[in-house]
C-alpha positions as CSV (number, residue, x, y, z in Angstrom):
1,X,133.6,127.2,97.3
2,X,130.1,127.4,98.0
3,X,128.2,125.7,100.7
4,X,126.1,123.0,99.2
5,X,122.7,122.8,101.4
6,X,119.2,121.9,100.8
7,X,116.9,119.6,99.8
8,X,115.0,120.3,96.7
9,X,112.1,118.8,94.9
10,X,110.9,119.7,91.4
11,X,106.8,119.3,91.7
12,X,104.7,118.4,88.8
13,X,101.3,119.1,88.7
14,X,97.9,117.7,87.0
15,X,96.3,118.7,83.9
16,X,94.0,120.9,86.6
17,X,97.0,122.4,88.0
18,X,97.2,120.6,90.9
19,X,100.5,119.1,92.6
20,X,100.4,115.5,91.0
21,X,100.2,112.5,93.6
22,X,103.9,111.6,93.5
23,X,104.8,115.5,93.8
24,X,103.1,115.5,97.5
25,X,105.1,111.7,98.4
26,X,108.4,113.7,97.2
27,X,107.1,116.2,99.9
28,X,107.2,113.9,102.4
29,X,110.4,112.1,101.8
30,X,112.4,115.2,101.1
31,X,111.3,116.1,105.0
32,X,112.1,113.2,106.1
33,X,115.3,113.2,104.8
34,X,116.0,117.5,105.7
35,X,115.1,116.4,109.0
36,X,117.6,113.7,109.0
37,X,120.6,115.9,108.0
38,X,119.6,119.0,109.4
39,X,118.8,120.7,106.1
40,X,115.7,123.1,104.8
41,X,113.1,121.4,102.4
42,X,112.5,123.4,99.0
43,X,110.2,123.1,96.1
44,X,110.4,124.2,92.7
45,X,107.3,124.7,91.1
46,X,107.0,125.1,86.7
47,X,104.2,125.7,85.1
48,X,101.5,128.5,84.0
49,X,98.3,129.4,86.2
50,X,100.0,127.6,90.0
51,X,98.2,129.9,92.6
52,X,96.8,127.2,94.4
53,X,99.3,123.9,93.8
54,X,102.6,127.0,95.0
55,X,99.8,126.9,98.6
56,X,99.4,123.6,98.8
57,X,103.0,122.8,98.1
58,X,103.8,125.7,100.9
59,X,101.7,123.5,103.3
60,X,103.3,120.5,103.0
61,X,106.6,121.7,104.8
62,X,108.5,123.5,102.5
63,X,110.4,126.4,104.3
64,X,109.7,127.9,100.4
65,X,108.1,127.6,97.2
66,X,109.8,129.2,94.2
67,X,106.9,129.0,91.5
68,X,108.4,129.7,88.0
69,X,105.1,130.9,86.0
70,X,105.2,131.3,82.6
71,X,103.0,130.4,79.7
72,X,105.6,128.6,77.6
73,X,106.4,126.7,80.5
74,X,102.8,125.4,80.6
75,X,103.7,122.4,78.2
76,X,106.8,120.6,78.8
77,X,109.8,121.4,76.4
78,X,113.3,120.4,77.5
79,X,114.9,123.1,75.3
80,X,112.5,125.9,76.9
81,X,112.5,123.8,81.3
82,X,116.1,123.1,81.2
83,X,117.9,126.5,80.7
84,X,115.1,127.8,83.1
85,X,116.5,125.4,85.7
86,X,120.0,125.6,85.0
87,X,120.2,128.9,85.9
88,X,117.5,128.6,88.7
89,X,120.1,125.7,90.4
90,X,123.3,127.4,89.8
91,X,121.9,130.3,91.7
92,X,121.3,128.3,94.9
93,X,124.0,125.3,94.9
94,X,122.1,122.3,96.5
95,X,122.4,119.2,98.1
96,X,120.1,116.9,96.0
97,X,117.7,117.6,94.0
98,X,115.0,114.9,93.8
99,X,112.7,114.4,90.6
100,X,109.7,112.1,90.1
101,X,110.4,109.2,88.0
102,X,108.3,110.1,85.4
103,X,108.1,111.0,81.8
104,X,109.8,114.4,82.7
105,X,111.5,113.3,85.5
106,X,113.5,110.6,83.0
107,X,113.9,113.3,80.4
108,X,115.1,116.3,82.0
109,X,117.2,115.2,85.3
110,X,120.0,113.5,82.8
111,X,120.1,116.4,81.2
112,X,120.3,118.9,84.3
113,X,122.6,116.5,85.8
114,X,125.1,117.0,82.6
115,X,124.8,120.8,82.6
116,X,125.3,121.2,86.5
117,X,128.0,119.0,86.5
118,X,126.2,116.8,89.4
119,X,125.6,113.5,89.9
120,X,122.6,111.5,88.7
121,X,120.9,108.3,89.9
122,X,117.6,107.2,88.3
123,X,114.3,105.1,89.3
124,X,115.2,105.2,93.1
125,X,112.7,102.6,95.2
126,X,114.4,104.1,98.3
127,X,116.0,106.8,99.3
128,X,118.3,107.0,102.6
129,X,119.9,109.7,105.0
130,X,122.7,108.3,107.6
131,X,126.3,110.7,109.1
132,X,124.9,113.4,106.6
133,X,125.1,111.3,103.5
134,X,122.2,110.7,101.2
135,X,122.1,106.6,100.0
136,X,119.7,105.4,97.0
137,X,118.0,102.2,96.4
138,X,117.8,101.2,92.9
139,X,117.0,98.0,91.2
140,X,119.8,96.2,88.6
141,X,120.3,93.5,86.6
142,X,117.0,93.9,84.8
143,X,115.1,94.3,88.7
144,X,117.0,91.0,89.6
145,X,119.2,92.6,92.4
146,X,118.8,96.3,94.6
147,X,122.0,98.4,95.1
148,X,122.7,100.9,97.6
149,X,124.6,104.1,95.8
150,X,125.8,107.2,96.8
151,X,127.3,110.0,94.7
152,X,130.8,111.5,94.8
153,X,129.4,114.8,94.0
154,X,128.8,117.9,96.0
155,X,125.2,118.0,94.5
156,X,123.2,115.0,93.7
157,X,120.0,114.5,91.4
158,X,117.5,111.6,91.5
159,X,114.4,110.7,90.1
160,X,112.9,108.4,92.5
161,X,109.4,106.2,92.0
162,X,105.8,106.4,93.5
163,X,105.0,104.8,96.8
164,X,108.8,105.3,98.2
165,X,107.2,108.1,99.7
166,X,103.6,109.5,101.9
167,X,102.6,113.1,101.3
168,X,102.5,114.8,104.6
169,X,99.6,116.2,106.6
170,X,99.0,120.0,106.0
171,X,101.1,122.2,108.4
172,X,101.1,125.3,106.8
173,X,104.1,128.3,107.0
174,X,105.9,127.8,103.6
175,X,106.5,130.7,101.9
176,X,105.7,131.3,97.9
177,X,108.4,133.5,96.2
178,X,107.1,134.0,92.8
179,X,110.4,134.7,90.5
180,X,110.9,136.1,87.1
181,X,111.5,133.6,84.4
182,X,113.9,134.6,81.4
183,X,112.6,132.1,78.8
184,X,115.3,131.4,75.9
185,X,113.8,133.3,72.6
186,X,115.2,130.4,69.9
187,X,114.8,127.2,71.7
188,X,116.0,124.6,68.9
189,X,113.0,122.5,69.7
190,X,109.6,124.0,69.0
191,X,106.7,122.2,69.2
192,X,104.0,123.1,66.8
193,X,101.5,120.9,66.8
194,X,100.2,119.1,70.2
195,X,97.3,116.3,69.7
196,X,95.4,115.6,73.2
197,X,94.1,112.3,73.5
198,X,90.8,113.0,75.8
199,X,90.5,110.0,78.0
200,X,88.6,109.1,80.9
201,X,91.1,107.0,82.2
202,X,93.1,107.6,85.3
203,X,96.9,108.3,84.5
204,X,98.7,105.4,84.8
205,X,101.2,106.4,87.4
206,X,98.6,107.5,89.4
207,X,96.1,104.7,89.5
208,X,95.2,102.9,92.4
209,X,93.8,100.2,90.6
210,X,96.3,99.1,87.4
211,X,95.0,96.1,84.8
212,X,97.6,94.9,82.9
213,X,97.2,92.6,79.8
214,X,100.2,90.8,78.5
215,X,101.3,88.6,75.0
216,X,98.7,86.0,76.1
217,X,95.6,88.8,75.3
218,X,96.2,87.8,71.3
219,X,94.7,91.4,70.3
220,X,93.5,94.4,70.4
221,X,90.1,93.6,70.9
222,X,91.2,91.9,74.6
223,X,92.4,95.2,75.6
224,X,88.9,96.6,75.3
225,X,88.0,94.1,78.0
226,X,90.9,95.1,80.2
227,X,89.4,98.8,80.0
228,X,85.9,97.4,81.3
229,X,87.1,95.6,84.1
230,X,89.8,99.0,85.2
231,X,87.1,101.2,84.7
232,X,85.1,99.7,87.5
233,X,87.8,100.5,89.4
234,X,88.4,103.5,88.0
235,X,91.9,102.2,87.0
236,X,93.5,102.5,84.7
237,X,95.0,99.9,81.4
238,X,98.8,98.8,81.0
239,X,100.5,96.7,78.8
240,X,103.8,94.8,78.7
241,X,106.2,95.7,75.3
242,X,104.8,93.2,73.2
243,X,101.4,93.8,72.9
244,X,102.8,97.9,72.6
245,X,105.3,96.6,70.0
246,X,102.5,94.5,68.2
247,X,100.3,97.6,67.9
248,X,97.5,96.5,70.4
249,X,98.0,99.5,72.8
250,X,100.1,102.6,73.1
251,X,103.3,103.2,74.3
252,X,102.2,105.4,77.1
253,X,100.4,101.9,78.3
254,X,103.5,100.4,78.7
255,X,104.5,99.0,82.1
256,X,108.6,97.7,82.5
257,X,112.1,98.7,82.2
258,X,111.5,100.1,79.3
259,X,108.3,101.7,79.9
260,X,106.5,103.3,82.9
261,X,107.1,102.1,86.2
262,X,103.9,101.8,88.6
263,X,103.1,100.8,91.8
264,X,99.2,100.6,92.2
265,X,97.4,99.2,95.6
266,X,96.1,96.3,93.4
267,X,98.1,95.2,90.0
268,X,96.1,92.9,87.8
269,X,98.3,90.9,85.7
270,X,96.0,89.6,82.8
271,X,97.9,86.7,80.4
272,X,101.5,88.2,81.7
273,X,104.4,85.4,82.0
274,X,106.4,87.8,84.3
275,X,109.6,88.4,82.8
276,X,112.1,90.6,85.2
277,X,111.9,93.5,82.4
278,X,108.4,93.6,83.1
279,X,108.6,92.8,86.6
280,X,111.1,95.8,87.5
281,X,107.9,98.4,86.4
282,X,105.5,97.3,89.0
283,X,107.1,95.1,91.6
284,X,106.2,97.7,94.2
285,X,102.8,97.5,93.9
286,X,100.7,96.4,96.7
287,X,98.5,93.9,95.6
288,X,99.4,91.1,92.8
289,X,97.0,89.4,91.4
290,X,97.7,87.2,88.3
291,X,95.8,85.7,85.7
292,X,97.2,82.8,83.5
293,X,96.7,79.8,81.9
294,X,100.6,78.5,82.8
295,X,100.4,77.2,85.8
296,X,103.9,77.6,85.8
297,X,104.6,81.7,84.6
298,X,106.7,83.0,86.7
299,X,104.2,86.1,87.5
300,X,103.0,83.3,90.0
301,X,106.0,84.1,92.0
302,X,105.5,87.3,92.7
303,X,101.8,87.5,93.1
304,X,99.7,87.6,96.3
305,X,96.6,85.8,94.2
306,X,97.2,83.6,91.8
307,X,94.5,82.2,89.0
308,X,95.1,79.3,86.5
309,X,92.7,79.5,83.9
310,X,92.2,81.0,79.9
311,X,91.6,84.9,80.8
312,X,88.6,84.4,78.5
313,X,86.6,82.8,80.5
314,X,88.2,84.1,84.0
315,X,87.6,87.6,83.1
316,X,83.7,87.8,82.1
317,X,82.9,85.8,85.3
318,X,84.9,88.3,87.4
319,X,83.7,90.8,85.2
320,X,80.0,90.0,85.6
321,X,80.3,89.1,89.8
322,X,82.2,92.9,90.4
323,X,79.2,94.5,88.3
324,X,76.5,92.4,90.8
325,X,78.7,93.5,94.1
326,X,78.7,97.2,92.6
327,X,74.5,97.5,92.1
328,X,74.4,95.7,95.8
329,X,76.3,98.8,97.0
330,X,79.2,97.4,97.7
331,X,82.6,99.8,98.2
């Protein structure tokens, strides 16, 4: 049998190549928790052109980096990043592996969990280390109740949200181990033809500052408001699923169970009745504020600030008194 050690994280990086917000949290977290049980901290980096993020990662307490640096692993594919890890992890038998709970995250950790035979728990809000046993907190019920899990398996995977962690201070003495990456030659997926949207809006996951309109917005053309008001902030624009499944703004907006989850310092809530599916995506955030005509939506009861009133005339004042503070100079 071998002997299961190590804590692991699988780093994303930015479109710059640069480890992604989240990746640097997981950094933290996963030293806390090596710390805790007396493990190493890895981190597994995949990706084309990661010089610098493989140092920066190294810096952040890793006792190693193992960059896998390939040009076809520069876009993500699941048929081409999965067999690549499979063999990486079966190498090295581990004691968790923890992903980002992102688009990635969600998409490939099920499917390493099934080919390593491990155990798998999803969109972790906490994640525990007590007598050498890992514990995750998850929401259920829709966000309505948090359980404590554990896994009955020698390794465990889990993809675990922003905020549950804080990225470390630099301390330097990781090492980078470049390896050599055996890329399958027929994946049965092959993506031939990518469309970049070019935006100059901040990711959503990574937004300090998230402005999120709801049902009550009654278009499209609302949402071009919401974009004015996050772009002071340089924030970024969510929805909840019905204005996505109405047409009024993409999926990738979407903020819930069934969408992204989020956890911003301030969450605007613009015309959102609060409904736990929705809730469960950015409960964690810092700061609620909510905007709504109903002075009894149940957004209310989550909120730190609350405003009663038609967002069409709430917005444009706020609108035009943030714009007056910003030419003063304000911060």
């Amino acid at each position: 049998m071998p002997e299961y050690s190590g804590i692991f994280i699988v780093a994303e990086v930015t479109e710059d190549a640069k480890p992604t917000p989240l990746s640097l949290e997981l950094m933290g977290l996963g030293g806390e928790l090596a710390s805790k049980l007396g493990e190493n901290l890895y981190a597994v980096l995949m990706g084309h052109g990661l010089t610098a993020a493989a140092q920066e990662l190294a810096g952040c307490g890793a006792e190693e980096v193992y960059v896998l640096d390939d040009e076809a692993l520069a876009s993500y594919n699941p048929d081409i990043h999965l067999p690549v890890l499979e063999r990486f992890f079966s190498e090295r038998a581990p004691k968790a592996v923890l992903f980002g709970h992102t688009s990635m995250g969600q998409d490939l950790a099920p499917r390493l969990s099934f080919a390593l035979d491990a155990g798998l728990i999803t969109d972790c809000v906490g994640v525990e280390a007590d007598a050498g046993e890992l514990s995750f907190v998850r929401p259920v019920y829709g966000g309505n109740a948090i359980a404590t899990q554990k896994a009955n398996t020698d390794t465990v995977l889990a993809t675990v949200r922003a905020r549950v962690g804080e990225a470390p201070s630099p301390t330097g003495g990781g090492e980078v181990i470049p390896l050599d990456v055996e890329i399958p030659t027929s994946p049965r997926q092959t993506i031939t033809l990518r469309e970049r949207l070019e935006s100059k809006e901040c990711p959503l996951e990574e937004a300090a500052v998230v402005v999120t309109g709801g049902r009550g917005i009654g278009g499209e053309e609302g949402f071009e408001q919401l974009r004015e008001l996050a772009s002071l902030f340089s924030g970024a624009v969510g929805a909840s699923r019905p204005p996505v499944d109405s047409g009024w703004a993409p999926t990738t907006c979407q903020v819930g169970i069934t969408g992204k989850v989020v956890a911003p310092d301030i969450y605007i809530a613009v015309a959102i009745s609060g409904s736990s599916q929705h809730l469960s995506g950015m409960s964690e955030s810092g700061k609620i504020v909510a905007i709504n005509k109903d002075p009894e939506a149940y957004i209310f009861s989550v909120s730190d600030y609350g405003v009663v009133g038609d967002w069409n005339q709430v917005l444009p004042s706020f609108v035009s008194k943030l714009k007056g503070y910003l030419s003063e100079g304000g911060a």
